[in-house]
Structures are given as C-alpha cells and as structure tokens.
C-alpha positions as a Markdown table, in Angstrom:
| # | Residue | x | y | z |
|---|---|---|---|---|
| 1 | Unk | -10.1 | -25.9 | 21.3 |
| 2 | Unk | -11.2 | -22.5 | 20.0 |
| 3 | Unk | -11.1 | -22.1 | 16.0 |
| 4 | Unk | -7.4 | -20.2 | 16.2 |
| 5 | Unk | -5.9 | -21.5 | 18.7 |
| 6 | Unk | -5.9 | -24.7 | 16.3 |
| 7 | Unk | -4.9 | -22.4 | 13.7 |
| 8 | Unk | -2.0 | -21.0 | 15.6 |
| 9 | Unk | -0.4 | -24.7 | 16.9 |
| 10 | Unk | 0.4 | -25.9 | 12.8 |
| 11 | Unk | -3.0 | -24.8 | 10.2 |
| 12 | Unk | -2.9 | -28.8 | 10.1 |
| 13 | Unk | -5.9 | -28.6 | 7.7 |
| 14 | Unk | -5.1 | -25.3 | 5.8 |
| 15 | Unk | -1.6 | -27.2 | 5.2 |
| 16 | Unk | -2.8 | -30.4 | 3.6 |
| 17 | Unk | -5.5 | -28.8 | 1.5 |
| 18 | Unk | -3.3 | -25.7 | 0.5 |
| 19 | Unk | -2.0 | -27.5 | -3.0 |
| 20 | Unk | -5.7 | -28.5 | -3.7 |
| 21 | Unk | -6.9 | -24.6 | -4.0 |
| 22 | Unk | -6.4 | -22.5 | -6.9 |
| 23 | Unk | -4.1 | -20.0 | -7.0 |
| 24 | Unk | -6.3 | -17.1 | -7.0 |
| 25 | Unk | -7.9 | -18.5 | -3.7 |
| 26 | Unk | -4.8 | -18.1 | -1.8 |
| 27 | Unk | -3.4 | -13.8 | -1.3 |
| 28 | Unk | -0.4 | -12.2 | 0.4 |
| 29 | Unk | 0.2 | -9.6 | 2.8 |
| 30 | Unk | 3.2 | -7.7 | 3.5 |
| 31 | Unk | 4.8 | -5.1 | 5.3 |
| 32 | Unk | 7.7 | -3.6 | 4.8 |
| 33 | Unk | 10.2 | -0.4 | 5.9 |
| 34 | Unk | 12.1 | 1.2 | 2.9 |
| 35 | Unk | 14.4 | 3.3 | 5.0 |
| 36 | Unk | 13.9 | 6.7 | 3.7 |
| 37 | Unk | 12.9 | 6.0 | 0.6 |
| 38 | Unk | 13.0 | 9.5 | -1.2 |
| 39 | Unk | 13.3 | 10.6 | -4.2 |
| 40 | Unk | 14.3 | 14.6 | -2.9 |
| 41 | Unk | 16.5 | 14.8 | -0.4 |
| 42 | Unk | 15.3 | 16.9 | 3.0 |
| 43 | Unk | 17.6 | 18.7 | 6.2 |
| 44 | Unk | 17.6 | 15.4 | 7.8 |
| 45 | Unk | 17.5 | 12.4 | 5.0 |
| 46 | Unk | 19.1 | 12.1 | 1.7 |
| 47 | Unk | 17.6 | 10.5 | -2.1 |
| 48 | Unk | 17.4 | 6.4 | -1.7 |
| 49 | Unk | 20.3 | 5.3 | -4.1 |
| 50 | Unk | 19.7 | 3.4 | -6.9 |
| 51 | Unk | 21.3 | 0.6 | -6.0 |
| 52 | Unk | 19.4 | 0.5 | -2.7 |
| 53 | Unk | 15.8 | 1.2 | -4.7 |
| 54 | Unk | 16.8 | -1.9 | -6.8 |
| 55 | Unk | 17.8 | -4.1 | -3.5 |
| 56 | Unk | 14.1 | -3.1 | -2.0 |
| 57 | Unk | 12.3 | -4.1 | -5.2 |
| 58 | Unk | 14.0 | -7.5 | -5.2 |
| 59 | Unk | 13.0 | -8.0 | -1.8 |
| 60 | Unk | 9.3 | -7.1 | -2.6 |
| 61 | Unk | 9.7 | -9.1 | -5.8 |
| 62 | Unk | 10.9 | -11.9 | -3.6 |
| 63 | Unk | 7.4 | -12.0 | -1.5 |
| 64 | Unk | 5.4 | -11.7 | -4.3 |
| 65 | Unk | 3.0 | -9.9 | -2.4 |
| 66 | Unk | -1.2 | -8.8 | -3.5 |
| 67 | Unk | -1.0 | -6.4 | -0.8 |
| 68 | Unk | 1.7 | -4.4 | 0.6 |
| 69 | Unk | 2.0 | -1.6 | 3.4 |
| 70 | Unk | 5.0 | 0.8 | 3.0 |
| 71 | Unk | 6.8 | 2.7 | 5.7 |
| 72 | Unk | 9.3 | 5.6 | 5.4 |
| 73 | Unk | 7.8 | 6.5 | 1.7 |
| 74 | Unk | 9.5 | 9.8 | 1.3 |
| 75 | Unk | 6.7 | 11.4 | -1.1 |
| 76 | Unk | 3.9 | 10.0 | -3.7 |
| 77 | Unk | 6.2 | 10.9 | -6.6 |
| 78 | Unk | 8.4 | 8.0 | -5.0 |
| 79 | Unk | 5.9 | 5.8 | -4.5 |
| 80 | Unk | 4.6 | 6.2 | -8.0 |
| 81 | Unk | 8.7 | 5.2 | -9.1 |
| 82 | Unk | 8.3 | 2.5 | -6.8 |
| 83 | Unk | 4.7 | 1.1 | -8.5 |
| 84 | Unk | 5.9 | 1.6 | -11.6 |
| 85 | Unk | 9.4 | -0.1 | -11.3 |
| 86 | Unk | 7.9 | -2.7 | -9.9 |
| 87 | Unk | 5.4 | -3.3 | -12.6 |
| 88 | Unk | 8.3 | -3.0 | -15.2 |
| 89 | Unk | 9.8 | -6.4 | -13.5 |
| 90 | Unk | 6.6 | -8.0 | -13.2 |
| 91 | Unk | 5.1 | -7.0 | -10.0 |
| 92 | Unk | 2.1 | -5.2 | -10.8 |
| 93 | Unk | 0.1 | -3.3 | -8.0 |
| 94 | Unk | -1.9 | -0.7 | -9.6 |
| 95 | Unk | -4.0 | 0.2 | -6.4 |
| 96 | Unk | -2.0 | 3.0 | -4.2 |
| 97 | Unk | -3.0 | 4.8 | -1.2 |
| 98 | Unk | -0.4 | 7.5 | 0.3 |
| 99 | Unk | -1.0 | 9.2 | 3.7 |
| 100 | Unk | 0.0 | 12.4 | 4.4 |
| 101 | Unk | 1.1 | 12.8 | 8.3 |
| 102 | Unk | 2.2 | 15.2 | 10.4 |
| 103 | Unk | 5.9 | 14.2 | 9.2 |
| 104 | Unk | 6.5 | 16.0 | 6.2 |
| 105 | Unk | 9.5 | 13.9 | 5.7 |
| 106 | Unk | 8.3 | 10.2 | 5.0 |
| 107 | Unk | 4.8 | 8.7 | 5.1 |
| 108 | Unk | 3.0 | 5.7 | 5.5 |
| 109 | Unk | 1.7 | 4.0 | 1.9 |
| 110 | Unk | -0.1 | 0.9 | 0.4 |
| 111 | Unk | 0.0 | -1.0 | -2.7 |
| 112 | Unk | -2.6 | -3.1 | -3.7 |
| 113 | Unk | -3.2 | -6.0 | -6.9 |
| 114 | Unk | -7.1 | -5.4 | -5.1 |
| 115 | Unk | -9.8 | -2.1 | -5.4 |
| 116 | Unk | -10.3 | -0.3 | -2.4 |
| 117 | Unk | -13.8 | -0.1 | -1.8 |
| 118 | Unk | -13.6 | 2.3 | 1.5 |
| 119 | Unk | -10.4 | 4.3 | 2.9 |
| 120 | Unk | -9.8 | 5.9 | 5.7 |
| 121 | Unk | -6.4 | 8.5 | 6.4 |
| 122 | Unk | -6.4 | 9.6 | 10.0 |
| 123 | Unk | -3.9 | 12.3 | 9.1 |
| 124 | Unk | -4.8 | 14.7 | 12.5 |
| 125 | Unk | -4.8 | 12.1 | 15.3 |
| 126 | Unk | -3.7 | 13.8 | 17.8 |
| 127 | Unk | -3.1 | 12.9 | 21.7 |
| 128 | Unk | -2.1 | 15.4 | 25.3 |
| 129 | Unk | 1.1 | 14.0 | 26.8 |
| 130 | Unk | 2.2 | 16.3 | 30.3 |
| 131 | Unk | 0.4 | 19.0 | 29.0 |
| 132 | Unk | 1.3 | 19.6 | 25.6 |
| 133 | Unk | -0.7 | 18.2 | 22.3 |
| 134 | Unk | 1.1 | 15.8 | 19.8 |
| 135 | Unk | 0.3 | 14.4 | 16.3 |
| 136 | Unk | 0.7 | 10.8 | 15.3 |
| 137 | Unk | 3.2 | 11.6 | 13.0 |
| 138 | Unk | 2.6 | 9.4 | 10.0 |
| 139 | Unk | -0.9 | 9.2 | 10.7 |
| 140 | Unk | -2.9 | 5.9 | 10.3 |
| 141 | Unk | -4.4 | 4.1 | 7.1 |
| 142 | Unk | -7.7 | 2.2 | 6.8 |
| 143 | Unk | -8.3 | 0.4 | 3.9 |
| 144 | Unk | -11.4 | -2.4 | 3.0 |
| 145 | Unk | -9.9 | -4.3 | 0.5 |
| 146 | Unk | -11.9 | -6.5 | -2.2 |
| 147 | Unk | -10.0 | -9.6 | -3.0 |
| 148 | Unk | -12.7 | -11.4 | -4.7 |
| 149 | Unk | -16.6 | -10.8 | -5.6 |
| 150 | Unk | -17.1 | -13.0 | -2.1 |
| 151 | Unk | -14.1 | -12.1 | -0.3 |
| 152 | Unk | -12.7 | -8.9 | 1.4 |
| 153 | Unk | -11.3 | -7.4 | 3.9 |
| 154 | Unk | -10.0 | -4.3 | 6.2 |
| 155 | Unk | -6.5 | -2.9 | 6.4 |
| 156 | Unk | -5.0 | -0.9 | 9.0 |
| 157 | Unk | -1.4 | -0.1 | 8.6 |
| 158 | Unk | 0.6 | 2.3 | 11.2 |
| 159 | Unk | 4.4 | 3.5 | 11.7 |
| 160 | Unk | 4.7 | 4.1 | 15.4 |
| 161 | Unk | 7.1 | 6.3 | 17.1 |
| 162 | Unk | 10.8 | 5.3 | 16.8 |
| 163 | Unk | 13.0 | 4.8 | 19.6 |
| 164 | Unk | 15.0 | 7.6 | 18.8 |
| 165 | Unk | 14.4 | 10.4 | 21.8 |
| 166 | Unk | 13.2 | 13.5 | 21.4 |
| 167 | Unk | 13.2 | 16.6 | 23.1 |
| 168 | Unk | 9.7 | 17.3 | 23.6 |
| 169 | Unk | 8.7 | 14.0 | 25.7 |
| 170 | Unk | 9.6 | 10.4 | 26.0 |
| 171 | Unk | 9.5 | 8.4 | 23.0 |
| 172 | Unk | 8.1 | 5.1 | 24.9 |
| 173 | Unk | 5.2 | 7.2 | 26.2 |
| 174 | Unk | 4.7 | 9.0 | 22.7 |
| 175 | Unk | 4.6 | 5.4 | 21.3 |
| 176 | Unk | 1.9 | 4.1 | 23.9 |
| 177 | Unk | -0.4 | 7.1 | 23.1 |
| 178 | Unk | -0.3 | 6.6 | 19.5 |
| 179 | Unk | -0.8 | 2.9 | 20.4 |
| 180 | Unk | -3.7 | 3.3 | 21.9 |
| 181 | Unk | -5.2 | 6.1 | 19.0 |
| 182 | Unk | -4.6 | 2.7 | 16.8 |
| 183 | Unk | -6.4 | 0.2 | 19.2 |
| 184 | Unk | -9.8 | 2.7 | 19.1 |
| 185 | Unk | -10.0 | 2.2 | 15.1 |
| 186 | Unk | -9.9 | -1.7 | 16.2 |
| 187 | Unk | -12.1 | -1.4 | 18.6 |
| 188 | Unk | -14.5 | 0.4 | 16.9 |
| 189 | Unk | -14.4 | -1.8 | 13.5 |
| 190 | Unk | -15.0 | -5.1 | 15.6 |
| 191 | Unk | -17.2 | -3.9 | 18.6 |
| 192 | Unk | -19.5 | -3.1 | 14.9 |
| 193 | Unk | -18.4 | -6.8 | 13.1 |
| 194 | Unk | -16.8 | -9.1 | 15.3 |
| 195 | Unk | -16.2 | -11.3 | 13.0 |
| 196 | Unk | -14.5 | -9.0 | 10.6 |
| 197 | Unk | -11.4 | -9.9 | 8.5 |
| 198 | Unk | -9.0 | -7.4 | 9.9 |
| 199 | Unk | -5.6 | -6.9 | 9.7 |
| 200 | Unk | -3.6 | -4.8 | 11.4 |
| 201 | Unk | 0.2 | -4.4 | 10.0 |
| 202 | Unk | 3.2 | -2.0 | 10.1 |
| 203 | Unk | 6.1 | -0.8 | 11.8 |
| 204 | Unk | 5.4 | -0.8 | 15.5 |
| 205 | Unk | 9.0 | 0.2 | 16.8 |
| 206 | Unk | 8.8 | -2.2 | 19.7 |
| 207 | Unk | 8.7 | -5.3 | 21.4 |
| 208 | Unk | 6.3 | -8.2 | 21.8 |
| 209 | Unk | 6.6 | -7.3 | 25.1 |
| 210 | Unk | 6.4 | -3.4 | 25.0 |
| 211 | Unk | 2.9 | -1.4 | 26.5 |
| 212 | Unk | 2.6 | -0.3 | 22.8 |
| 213 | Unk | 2.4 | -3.4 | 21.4 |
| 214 | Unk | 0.5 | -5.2 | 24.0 |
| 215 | Unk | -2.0 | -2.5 | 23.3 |
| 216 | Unk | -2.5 | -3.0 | 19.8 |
| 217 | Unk | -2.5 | -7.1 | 20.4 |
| 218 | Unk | -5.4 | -6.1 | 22.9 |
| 219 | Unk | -7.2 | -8.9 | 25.6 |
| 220 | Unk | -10.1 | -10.6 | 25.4 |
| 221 | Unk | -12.9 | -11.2 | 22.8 |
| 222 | Unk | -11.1 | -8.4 | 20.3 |
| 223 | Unk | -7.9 | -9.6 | 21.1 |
| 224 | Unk | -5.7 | -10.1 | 17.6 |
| 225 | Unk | -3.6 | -12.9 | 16.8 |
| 226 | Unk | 0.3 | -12.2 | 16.4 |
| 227 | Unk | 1.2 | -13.8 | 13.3 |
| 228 | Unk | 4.8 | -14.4 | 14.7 |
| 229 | Unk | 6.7 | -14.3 | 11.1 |
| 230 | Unk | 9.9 | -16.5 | 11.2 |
| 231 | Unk | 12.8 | -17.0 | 8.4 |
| 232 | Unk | 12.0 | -20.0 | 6.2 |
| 233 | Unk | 15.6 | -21.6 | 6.9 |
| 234 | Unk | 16.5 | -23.6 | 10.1 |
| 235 | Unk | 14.3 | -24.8 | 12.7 |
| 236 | Unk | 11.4 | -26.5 | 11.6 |
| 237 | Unk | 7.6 | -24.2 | 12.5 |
| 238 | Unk | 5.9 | -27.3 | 14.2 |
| 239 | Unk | 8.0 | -27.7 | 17.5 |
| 240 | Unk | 7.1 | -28.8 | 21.1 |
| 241 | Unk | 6.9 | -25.1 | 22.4 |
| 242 | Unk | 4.7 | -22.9 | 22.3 |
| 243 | Unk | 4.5 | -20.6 | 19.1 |
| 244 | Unk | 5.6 | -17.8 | 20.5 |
| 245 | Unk | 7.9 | -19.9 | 22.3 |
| 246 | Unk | 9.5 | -21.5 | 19.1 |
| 247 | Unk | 13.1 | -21.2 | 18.6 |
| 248 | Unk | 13.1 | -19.8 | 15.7 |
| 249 | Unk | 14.9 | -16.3 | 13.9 |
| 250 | Unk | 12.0 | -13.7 | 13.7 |
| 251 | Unk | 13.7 | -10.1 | 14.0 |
| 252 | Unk | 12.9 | -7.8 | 11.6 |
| 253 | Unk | 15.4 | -4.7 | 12.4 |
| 254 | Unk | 18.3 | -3.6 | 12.8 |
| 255 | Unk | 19.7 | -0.6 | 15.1 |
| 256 | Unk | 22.7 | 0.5 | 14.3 |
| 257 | Unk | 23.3 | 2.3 | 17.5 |
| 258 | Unk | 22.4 | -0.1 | 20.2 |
| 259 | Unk | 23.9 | -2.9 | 17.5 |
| 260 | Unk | 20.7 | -5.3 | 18.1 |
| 261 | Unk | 18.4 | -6.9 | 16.4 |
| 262 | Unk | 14.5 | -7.3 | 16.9 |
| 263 | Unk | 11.2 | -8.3 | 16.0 |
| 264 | Unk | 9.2 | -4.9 | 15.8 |
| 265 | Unk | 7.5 | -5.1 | 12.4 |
| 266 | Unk | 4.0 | -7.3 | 12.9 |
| 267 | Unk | 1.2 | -9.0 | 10.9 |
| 268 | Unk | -1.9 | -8.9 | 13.3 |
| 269 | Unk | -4.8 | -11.1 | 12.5 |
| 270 | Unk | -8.7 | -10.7 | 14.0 |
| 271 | Unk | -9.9 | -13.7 | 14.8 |
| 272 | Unk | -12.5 | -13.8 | 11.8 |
| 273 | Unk | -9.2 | -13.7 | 9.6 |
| 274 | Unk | -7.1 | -15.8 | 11.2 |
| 275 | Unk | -9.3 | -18.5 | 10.6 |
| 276 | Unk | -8.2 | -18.0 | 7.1 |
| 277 | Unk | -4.8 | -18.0 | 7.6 |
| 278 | Unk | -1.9 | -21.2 | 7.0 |
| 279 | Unk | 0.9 | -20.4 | 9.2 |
| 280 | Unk | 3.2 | -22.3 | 6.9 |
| 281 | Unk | 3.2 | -19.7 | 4.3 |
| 282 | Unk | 4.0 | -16.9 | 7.2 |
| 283 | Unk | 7.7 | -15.8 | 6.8 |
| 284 | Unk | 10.7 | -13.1 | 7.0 |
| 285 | Unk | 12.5 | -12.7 | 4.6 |
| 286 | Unk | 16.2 | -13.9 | 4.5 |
| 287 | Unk | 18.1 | -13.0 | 1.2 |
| 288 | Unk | 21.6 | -12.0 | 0.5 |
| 289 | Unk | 22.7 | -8.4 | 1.3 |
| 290 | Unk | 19.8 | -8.0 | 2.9 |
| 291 | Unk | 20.7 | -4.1 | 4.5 |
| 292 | Unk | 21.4 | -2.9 | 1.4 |
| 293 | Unk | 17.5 | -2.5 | 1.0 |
| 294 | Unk | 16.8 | -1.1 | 4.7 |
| 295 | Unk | 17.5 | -1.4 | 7.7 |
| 296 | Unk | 14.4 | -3.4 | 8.1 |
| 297 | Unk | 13.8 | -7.0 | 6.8 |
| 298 | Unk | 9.8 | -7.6 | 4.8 |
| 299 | Unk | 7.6 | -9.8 | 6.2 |
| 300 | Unk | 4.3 | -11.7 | 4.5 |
| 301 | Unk | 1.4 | -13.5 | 5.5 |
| 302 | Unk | -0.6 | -15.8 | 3.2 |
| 303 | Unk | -4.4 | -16.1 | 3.8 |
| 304 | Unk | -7.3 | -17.8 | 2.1 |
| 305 | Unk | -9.9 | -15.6 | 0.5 |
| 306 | Unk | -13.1 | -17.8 | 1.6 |
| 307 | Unk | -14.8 | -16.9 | 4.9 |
| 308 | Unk | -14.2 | -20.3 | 7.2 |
C-alpha cells in the first residue's frame, strides 16, 4: 500500500498519535467564499452588511484557521477590515496577500498566522478560446509558506470561472482553460520537487466530476489527493466505502437559481503533504444560519508540520 493511499482509508497512525503532539506541531488550512465581500459598492454588487461581515468572521473564528484563502474579497481596504476584525476577537493573521485580477470587482486573497518567504500573483494569465484572448479573471496566487524553522510549504489558491454564462463564450470551456493555466504552475513546482508540500485550494466552481476539476486533480505520479471535506455531524468518516464513496454531507454551495447544492470548493494535497495530513481533523463547516455569511460554506484541513 502506497504511503497515501493509507493516509486516505482513516490516518490510523496520525489519529492515535494526534493528542501526543504539541499544539504548534499540528496547522490549519482553509478556504473560504465571502460572497462579495465589499466595502464600496460597484454597478453589479453592493457593500457586505454588517451583519453578514460579522456571520463570516464567526465562521472563520469557528475554524480557527493558520492559514486562510479568500474568494470574492471586494478590495484590500476590505481585507484589511477583515484582518483587523478578526484580530479584535482573537483571530490574529497578520500575514496578507491580495491579488489583483482582471476582475476589478472582487479578488482572490490570503491570510496567514505564517511569513511568506516567496509569492507569486499571476495577475495576466491569459488563454485563446475560438479565436478571441481571455484573462483568468481573479488571477492565481502562489505562496511558500514557513510554518516552522523545519517546516514549510507552497500555496496555490484560485477562483475559477462561475457557472453563470456569459456572452463572449461558454463558461464550462472558460473554466477548463483556466484549469489547465492552474495545473502548469503544479506541474512545474513538482516536475522541480516531487516531493513538495503543496496545496492547492479555492473556489473551483465545479464538480468532482467536471473536466476542470479533473484537470487540476491531475493523473499519475503528480496526481493530488482530494481531501474530500465532510460535516463533522452524522455518518461516521471510517465506513466500508470507498472515501469518495462515503455517505457523507460534503457540499459546500449553494445556487440559488438552479436551487442545489454542491461540493465545488476543494483542499488538494501533493502527495509529499498528504503524508502529513489526519483526515479526521478535515471538515465543512456546519453552524447555524449558515447563508447569512455566503452563499458558500468554509472548509479546513489540519496537517502536521514535520516532513513524514
């Protein structure tokens, strides 16, 4: 059995020696979708109220995250409210990286309890689609990440094209493209380290079983490991199916128009990090009034900041 596909059927080790670590060997990583969280309204979105901005800090008070990627961040004087609230209720993420996109209406952002020690914005990816030239519109942010003086790691966070259609050419297809602008940065960062500890994270607008997402997940050797985050309540994470299989409540979104809900928000794991990862302490979040935050739910991944 390969080192995580144990890791993936119940992190029977990492769970029985998790109470046995300290605290500062153990991290979290989250990702989460405000909803148009602006602090000036624009032609097409209005100011996040107050009583929504206090719902969202909850929630991210609630994960108690190290590390968190933001999508729909409507400008860096709202992410700096954001930090700063936070820190007033006893979250403190002093670290901050906002990206500037081809959207000049919400942007892709990351707080961090960790330095930076390299960063990347890809702010003019760009991609030809039947003829005509496109931006990723929120761009793409790469982050290496020092957790400890032994332990780091690299960060790439993304907000894919929606499913809302557009004029100008078909969103799926628009999606795919950016997709595969994301899976070059992977490639590249493990064809060089294959044993990095990457993680790839963010708002994917799609299906497990979507082209896009498929393409980010990758195949073979640089294939990442879907983290699969699950509510804490209910069924139990161990079952007889497979883990992908397992019946249990994983959807992170909500669309209003189509009235569904599905699991297109993702935690992505190389396999160097996924060795250090216990699946037990993988989760969505389920909390009261939930959508009065966003229309998206926050999901967090705990990993173990020694190289296994």
């Amino acid at each position: 059995m390969s080192s995580f596909v144990g890791i993936r059927l119940c992190s029977l080790f990492l769970l029985l020696s998790l109470p046995s670590l300290k605290a500062a060997d153990i991290f979290r990583v989250a990702t989460y979708n405000l909803e148009s969280y602006l602090d000036v309204a624009t032609e097409t979105r209005g100011v996040k109220s107050e009583s929504s901005k206090a719902k969202v800090r909850e929630s991210i008070r609630s994960l108690k995250p190290d590390v968190l990627a933001l999508q729909e961040v409507g400008s860096p004087s709202a992410l700096s409210e954001l930090r700063d609230s936070l820190k007033r209720e006893g979250l403190d993420l002093p670290y901050s990286e906002f990206v500037s996109g081809h959207d000049t209406n919400i942007h892709i952002a990351v707080l961090s309890r960790f330095p930076f020690t390299g960063r990347y914005l890809y702010t003019n990816e760009n991609f030809l689609l039947s003829g005509r030239r496109f931006h990723v519109s929120r761009g793409f942010a790469e982050l290496d990440i020092q957790v400890n003086a032994n332990y780091s790691f690299t960060l790439l966070t993304a907000h894919l094209k929606s499913k809302r259609a557009v004029g100008e050419a078909d969103e799926t297809e628009m999606r795919i493209e950016e997709a595969k602008l994301l899976r070059e940065k992977i490639d590249f960062r493990l064809a060089a380290r294959p044993e990095l500890n990457l993680i790839v994270l963010g708002d994917f607008n799609d299906t497990k079983d979507a082209i896009s997402t498929k393409t980010l997940i990758g195949r073979g050797k640089y294939k990442l490991i879907d983290t699969r985050p699950a509510e804490r309540y209910g069924d139990g994470a161990c079952l007889d199916n497979p883990p992908e299989e397992s019946r249990n409540i994983t959807w992170t979104h909500y669309f209003g128009k189509e009235d569904t809900y599905s699991r297109i928000d993702y935690i992505l794991l190389s396999r160097g990090m996924a060795r250090e990862w216990p699946t037990n302490e993988t989760y969505v979040l389920r909390i009261p009034d939930w959508g009065f935050a966003s229309d998206h739910r926050p999901l967090v991944a705990a990993l173990i900041a020694a190289d296994e």
